[in-house]
C-alpha positions as CSV (number, residue, x, y, z in Angstrom):
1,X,-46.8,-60.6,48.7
2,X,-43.5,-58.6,48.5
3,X,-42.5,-58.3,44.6
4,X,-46.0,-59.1,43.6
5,X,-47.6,-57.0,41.1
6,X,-49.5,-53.5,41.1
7,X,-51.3,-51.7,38.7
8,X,-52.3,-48.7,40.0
9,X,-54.8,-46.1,38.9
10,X,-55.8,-43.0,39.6
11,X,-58.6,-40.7,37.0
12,X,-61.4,-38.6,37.0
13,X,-65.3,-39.3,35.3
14,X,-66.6,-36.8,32.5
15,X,-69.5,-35.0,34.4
16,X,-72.9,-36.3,33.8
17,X,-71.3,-39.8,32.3
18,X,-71.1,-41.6,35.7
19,X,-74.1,-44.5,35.2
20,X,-72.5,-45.1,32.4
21,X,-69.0,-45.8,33.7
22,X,-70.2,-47.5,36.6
23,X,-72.2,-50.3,34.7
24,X,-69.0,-50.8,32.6
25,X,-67.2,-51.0,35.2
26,X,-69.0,-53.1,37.2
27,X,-70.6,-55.2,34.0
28,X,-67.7,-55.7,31.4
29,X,-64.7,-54.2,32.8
30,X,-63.3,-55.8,36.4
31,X,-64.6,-59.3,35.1
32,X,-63.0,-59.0,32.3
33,X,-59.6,-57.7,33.9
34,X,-59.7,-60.5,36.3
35,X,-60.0,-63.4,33.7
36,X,-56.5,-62.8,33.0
37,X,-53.9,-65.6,34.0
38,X,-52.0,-64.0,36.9
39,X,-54.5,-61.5,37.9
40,X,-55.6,-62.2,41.5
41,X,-57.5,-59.0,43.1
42,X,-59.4,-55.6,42.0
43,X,-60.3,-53.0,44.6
44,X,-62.1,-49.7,43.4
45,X,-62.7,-46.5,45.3
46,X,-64.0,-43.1,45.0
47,X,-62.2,-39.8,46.4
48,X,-63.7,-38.0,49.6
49,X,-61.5,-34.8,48.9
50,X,-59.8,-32.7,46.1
51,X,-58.2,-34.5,43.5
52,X,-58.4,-38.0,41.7
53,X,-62.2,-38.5,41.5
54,X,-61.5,-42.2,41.1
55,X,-58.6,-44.8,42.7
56,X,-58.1,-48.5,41.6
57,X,-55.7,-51.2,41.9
58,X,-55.3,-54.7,40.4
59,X,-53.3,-57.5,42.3
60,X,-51.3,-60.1,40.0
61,X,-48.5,-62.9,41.0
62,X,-46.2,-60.3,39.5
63,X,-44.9,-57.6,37.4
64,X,-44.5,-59.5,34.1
65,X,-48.6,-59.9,34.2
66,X,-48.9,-57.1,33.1
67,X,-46.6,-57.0,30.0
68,X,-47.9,-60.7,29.3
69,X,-49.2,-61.3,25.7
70,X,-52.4,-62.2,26.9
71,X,-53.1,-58.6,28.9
72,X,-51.6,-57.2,26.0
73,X,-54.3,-58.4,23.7
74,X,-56.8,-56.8,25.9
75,X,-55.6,-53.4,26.0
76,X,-55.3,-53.6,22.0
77,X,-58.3,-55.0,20.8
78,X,-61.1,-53.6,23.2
79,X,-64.6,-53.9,23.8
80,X,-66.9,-51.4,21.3
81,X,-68.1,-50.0,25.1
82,X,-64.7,-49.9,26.7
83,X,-63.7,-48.1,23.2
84,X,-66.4,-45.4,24.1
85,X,-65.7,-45.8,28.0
86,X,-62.1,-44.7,27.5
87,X,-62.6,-42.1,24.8
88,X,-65.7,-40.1,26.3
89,X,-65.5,-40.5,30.0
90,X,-62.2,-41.5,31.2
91,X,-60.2,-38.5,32.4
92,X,-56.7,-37.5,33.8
93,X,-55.6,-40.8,33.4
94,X,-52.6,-41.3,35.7
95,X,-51.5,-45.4,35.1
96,X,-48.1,-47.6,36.6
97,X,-47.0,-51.0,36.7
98,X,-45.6,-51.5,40.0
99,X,-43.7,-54.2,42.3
100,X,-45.0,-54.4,46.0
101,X,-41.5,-53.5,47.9
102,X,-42.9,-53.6,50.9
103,X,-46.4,-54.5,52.7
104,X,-46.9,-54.7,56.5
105,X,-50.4,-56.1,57.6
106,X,-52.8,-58.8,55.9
107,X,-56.4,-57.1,56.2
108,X,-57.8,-54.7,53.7
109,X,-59.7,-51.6,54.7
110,X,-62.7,-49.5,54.0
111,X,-60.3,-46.5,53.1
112,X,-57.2,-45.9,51.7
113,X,-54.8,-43.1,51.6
114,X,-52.7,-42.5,48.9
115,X,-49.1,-40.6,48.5
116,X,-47.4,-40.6,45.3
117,X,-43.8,-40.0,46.2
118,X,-41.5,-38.2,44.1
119,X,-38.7,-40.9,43.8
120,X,-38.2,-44.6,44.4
121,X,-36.1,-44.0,47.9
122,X,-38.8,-45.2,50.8
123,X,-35.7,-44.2,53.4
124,X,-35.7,-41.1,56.1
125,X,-38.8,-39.5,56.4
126,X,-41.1,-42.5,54.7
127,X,-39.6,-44.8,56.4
128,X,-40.1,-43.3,60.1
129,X,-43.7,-42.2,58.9
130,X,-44.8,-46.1,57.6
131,X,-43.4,-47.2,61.1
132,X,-45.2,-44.8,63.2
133,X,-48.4,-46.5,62.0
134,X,-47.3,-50.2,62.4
135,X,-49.0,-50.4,66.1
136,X,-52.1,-48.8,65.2
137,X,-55.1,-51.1,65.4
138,X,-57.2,-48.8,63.3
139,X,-54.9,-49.3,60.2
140,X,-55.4,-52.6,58.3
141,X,-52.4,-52.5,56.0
142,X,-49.5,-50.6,54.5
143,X,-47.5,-50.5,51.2
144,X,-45.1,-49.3,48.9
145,X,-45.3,-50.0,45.3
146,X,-42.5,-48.9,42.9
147,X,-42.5,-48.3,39.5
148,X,-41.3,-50.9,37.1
149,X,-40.3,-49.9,33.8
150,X,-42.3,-50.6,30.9
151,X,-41.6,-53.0,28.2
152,X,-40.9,-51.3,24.6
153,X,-43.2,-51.0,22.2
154,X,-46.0,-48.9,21.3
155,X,-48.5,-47.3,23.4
156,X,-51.4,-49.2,24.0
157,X,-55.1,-48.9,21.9
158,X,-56.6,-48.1,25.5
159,X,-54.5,-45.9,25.9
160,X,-54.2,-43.8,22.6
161,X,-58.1,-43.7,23.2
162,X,-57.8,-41.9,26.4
163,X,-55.0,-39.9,25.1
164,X,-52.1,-41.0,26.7
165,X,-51.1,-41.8,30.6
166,X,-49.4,-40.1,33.1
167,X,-47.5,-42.0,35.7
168,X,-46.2,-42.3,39.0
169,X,-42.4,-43.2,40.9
170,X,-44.0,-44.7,43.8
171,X,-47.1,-44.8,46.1
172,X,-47.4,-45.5,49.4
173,X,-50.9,-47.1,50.8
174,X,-52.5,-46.8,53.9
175,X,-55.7,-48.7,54.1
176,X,-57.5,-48.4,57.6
177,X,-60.7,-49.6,59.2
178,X,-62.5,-46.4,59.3
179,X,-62.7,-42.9,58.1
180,X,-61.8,-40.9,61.3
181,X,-58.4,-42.8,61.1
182,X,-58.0,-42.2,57.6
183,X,-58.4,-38.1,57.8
184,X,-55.7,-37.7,60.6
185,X,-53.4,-40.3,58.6
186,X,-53.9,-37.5,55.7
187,X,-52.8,-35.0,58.1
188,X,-49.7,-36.9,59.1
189,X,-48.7,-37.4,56.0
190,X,-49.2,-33.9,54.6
191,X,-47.4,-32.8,57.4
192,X,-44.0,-35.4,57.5
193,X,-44.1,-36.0,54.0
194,X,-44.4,-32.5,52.3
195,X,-40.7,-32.9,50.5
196,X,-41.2,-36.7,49.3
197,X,-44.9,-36.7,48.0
198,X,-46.2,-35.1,45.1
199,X,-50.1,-35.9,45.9
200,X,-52.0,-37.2,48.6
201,X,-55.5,-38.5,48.7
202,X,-57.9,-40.3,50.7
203,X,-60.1,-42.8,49.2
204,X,-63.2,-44.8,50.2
205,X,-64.0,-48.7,49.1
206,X,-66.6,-48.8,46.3
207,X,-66.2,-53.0,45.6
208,X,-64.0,-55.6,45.6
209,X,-63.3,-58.7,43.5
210,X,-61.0,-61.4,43.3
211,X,-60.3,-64.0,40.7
212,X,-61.9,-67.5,40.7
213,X,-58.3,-68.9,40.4
């Protein structure tokens, strides 16, 4: 849904802590995450090449979600485990609200590439690269989420706990089918899009879950 919300994630696993984070994750923390009013979709996924060991996204009706009183509560009055989660084995935390500003396709895929781009213009070279994969029947969906900016206040307990966020301008997605389609996307992009991006990764699905709502 154009101007729906995105909050997207990208963060690497202390070594030797994965079981742990893993039965968080899949015990406490998505459930948890998509109890909340407005939250509609969580999709996690684990890097097959250098960088970001871990990519997820939540879906929500909107932006405002994810400033809402209730999410707020969450992130300031955690679990005793997510307290430990975030502290001990939550790394390179990179964290942004976002507004979908564009999405072309309805299926989701197996694999996702990633390019964080180094400013909100999705013109020029972008633009002719998200249009040269609009006829492909190997790719299930595309989109550009944008930055919102952040309501005022202070940082968030989960955050302070994993010692603070960095952040993104925007990201482009490219979820296809298979892997095969994925790779040469990563080549594409590295190659058309080495002035606008600032990282590029390739992800595969690790679950899915959507709210009861």
């Amino acid at each position: 849904m154009i101007g729906g919300g995105i909050l997207a994630l990208w963060n690497d696993c202390e070594a030797g802590h994965e079981d742990a984070y893993e039965a968080w994750y899949q015990g406490e923390h998505l459930a948890e995450r998509l109890a909340v009013p407005g939250f509609r979709r969580g999709r996690r996924m684990q890097s097959l090449a250098d960088g970001p060991g871990y990519f997820t996204y939540y879906e929500t009706v909107g932006p405002d979600v994810l400033f809402s009183l209730f999410y707020r509560q969450l992130l300031d009055h955690p679990s005793s485990e997510t307290e430990r989660i975030m502290r001990e084995t939550f790394r390179n935390m990179s964290r942004t609200v976002c507004r979908v500003a564009r999405r072309d396709g309805a299926v989701y895929g197996g694999y996702a590439v990633t390019v964080k781009l180094v400013d909100q213009e999705v013109d020029g070279p972008v633009r002719l690269f998200l249009d040269s994969l609009a006829d492909r029947s190997d790719v299930a969906r595309t989109e550009v989420w944008t930055a919102v900016e952040p309501a005022k206040g202070a940082i968030s307990r989960e955050e302070t706990l994993r010692g603070g966020d960095d952040t993104i301008a925007t990201c482009l997605l490219v979820e296809t089918l298979r892997e095969r389609p994925a790779l040469d996307i990563v080549d594409q992009a590295r190659e058309q899009l080495a002035i606008a991006s600032s990282a590029i990764g390739i992800y595969r699905l690790l679950c899915d879950l959507q709210s009861d709502v």
